[in-house]
TIPA-397830 format. One record per residue (C-alpha): x, y, z. Coordinates in nm, 3 decimals, always signed. Each point is the difference from the previous one (the first is absolute). Layout:
REM TIPA-397830
c1 c2 c3
X Y Z $
...
END
This chain:
REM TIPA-397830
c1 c2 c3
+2.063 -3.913 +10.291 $
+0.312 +0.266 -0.143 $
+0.264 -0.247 -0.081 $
+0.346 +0.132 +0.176 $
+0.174 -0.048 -0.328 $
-0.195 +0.243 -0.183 $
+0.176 +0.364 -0.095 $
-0.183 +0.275 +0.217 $
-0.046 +0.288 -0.169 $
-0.072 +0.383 +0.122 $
-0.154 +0.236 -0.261 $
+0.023 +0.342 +0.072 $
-0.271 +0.286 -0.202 $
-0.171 +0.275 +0.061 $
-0.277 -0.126 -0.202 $
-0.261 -0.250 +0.140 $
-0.093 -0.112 -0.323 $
+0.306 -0.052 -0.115 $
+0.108 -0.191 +0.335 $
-0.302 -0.209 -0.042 $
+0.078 -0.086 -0.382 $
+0.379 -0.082 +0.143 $
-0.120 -0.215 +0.238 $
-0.222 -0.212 -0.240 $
+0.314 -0.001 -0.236 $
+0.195 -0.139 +0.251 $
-0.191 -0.276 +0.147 $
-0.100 -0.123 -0.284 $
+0.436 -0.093 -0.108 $
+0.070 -0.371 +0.197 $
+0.270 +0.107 +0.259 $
-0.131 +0.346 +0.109 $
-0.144 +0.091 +0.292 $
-0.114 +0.371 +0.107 $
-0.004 +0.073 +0.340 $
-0.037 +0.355 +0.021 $
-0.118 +0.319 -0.188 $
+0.143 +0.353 +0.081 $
-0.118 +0.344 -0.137 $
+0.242 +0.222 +0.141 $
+0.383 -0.021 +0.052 $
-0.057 +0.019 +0.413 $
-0.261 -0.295 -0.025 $
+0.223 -0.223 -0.255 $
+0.342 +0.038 +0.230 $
-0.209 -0.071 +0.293 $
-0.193 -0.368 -0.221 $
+0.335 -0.077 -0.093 $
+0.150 +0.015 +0.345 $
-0.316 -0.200 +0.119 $
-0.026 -0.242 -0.252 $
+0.371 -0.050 -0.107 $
-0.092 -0.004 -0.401 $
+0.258 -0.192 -0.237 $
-0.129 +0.244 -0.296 $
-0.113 +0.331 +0.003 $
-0.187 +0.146 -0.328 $
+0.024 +0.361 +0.039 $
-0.133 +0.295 -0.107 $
+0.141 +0.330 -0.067 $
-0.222 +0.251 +0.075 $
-0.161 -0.034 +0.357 $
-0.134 +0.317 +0.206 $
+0.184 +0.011 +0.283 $
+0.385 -0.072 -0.103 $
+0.126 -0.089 -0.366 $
+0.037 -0.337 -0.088 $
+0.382 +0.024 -0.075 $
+0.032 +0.081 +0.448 $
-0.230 -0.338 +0.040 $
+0.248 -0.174 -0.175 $
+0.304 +0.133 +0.161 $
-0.176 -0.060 +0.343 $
-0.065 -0.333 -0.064 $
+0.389 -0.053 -0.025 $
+0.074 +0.121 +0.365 $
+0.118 -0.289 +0.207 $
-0.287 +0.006 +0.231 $
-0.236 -0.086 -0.296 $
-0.052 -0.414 -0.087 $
+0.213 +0.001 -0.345 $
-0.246 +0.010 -0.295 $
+0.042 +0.019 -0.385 $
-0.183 +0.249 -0.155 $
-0.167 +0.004 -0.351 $
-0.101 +0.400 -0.094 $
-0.372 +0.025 -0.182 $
-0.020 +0.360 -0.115 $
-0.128 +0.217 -0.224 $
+0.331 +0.221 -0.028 $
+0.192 -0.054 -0.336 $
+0.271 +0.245 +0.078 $
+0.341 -0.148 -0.093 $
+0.160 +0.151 +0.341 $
-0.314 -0.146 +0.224 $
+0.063 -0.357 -0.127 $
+0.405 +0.073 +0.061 $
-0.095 +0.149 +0.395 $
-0.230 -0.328 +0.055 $
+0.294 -0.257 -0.169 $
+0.243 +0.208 +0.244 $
-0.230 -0.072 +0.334 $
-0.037 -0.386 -0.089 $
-0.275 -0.038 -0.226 $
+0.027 -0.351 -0.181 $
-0.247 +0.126 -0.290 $
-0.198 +0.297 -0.099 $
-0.321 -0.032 -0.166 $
-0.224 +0.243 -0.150 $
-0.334 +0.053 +0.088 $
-0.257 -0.069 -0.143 $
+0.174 -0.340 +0.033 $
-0.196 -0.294 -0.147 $
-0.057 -0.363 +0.199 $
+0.214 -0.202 -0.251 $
+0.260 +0.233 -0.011 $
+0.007 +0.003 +0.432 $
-0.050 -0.355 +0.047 $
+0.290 -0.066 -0.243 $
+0.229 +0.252 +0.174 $
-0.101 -0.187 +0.364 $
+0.038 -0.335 -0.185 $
+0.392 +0.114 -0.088 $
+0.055 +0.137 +0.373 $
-0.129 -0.317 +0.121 $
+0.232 -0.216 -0.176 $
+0.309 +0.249 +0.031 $
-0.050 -0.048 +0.420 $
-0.032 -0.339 -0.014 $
+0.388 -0.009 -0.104 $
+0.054 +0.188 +0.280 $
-0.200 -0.245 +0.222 $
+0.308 -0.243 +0.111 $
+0.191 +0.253 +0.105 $
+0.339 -0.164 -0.155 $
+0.273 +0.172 -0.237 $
+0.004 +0.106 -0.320 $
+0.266 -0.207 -0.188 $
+0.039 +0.164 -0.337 $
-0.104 +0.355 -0.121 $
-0.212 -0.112 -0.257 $
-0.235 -0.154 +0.281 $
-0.062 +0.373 +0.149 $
-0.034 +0.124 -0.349 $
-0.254 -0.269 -0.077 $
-0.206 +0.144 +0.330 $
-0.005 +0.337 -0.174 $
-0.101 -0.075 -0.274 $
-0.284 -0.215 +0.110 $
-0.137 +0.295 +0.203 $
+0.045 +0.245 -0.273 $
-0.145 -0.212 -0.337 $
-0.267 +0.133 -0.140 $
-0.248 -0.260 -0.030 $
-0.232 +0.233 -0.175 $
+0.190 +0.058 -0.306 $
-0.016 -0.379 -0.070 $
-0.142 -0.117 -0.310 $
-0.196 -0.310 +0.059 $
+0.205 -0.233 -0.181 $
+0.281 +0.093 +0.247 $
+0.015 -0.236 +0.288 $
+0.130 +0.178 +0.361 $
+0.168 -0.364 +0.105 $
+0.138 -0.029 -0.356 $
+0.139 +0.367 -0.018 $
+0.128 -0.078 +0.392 $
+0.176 -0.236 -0.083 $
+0.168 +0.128 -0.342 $
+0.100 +0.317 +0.200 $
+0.185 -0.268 +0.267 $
+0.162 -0.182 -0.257 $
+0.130 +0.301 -0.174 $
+0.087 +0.145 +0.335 $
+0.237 -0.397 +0.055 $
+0.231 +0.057 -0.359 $
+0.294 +0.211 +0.021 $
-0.056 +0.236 -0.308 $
-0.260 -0.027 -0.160 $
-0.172 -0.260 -0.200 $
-0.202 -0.069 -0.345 $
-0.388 -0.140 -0.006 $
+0.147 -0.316 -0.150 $
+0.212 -0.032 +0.333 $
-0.253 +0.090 +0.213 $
-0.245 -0.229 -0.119 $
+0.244 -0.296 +0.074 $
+0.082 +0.095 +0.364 $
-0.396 +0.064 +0.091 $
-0.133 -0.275 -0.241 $
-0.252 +0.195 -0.196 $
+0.007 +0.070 -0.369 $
+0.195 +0.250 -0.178 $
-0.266 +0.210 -0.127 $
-0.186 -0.015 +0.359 $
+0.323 +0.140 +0.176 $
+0.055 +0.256 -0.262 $
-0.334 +0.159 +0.002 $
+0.073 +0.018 +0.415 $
+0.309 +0.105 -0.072 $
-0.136 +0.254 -0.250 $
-0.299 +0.138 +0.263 $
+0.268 +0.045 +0.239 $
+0.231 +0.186 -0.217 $
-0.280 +0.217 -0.047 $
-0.068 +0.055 +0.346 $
+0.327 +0.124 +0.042 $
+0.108 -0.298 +0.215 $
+0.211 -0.210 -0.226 $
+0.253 +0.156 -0.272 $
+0.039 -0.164 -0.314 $
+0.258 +0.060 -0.231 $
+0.095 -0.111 -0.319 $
+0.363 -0.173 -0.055 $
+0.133 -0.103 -0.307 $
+0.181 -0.387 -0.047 $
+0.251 -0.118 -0.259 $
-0.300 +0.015 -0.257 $
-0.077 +0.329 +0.022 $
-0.344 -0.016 +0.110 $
-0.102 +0.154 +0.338 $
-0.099 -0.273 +0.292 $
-0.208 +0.205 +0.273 $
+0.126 -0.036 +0.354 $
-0.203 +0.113 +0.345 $
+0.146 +0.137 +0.320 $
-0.199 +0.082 +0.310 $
+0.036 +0.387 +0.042 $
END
């Protein structure tokens, strides 16, 4: 028996083999649910009209209508409201700008592998759930932690790098008013130095964090972090 809670999803291709590889992808991530397949723009407005989808993975290239009108369609009032995640084989710079512009939450690019899709469902699963209680948003580093839990990119993390543990550094560095060192940080989130400096280090190099050295009284340079 489909459990009410789960996230429906619609996936939209042209492709039966790829729909059918979609759906297997899908099913298989705890929390997803498909409950329709569309391989035309007509047929996917009229599934997600019928079935009232919370996510939509989308494809570009479709033969009756391009994929970009789908998504603006599915915007109109008279459509359910559904988030959309774009799967396409399109790498153009300008495509991935027009899909951001009509609502797209993510692009991939196809061929798109089951890790990297289940990870990118896993993230839009637990950036709705803060949506979930419908309340308000007391600080602006709450909304910025919702971005950037729907945007990391899980698959550029080594293995020694924990998601929870680079979570939470990104929250506590998001909490100080400047910026802080790995020494600091390692006091307010009770791990060792070294542990939040290597996090602190990945991140840096992911371009979310910004360290910087600054030089004390001694004259040697202490490195301090700052979300972006």
């Amino acid at each position: 028996m489909p459990d009410t809670r789960d996230i429906t999803v619609l996936i939209v291709d042209d492709d039966p083999v790829v729909t059918a590889a979609l759906h297997a992808q899908v099913n298989r991530v705890l929390g997803f649910r498909v409950v329709g397949i569309a391989h035309t723009g007509q047929a996917a407005l009229a599934a997600a009209g019928r079935f009232a989808p919370r996510l939509v993975l989308l494809d570009l290239h479709l033969p009756d209508m391009p994929g970009l009108e789908v998504a603006h369609r599915l915007r109109r009032p008279d459509q359910p409201p559904a988030d959309i995640i774009v799967i396409s084989g399109r790498k153009e710079s300008a495509t991935v700008r027009a899909a951001m512009q009509r609502g797209a939450l993510y692009y991939l690019v196809k061929p798109t592998r089951a890790g990297t899709l289940e990870q990118t469902l896993l993230r839009y699963a637990a950036t709705a759930e803060q949506f979930e209680s419908g309340g308000r948003f007391a600080e602006q580093q709450e909304i910025d932690r919702i971005f950037r839990s729907l945007h990391l990119d899980q698959g550029a993390r080594p293995k020694s790098i924990s998601a929870a543990t680079e979570q939470t550094v990104l929250d506590a560095l998001s909490e100080v008013e400047e910026d802080a060192s790995a020494h600091e940080l390692a006091e307010i989130i009770g791990v060792s130095r070294a542990t939040a400096r290597r996090y602190l280090e990945h991140l840096a190099e992911r371009g979310l964090v910004e360290g910087r050295p600054r030089y004390g009284p001694t004259g040697r340079p202490q490195h301090r972090y700052r979300v972006r």
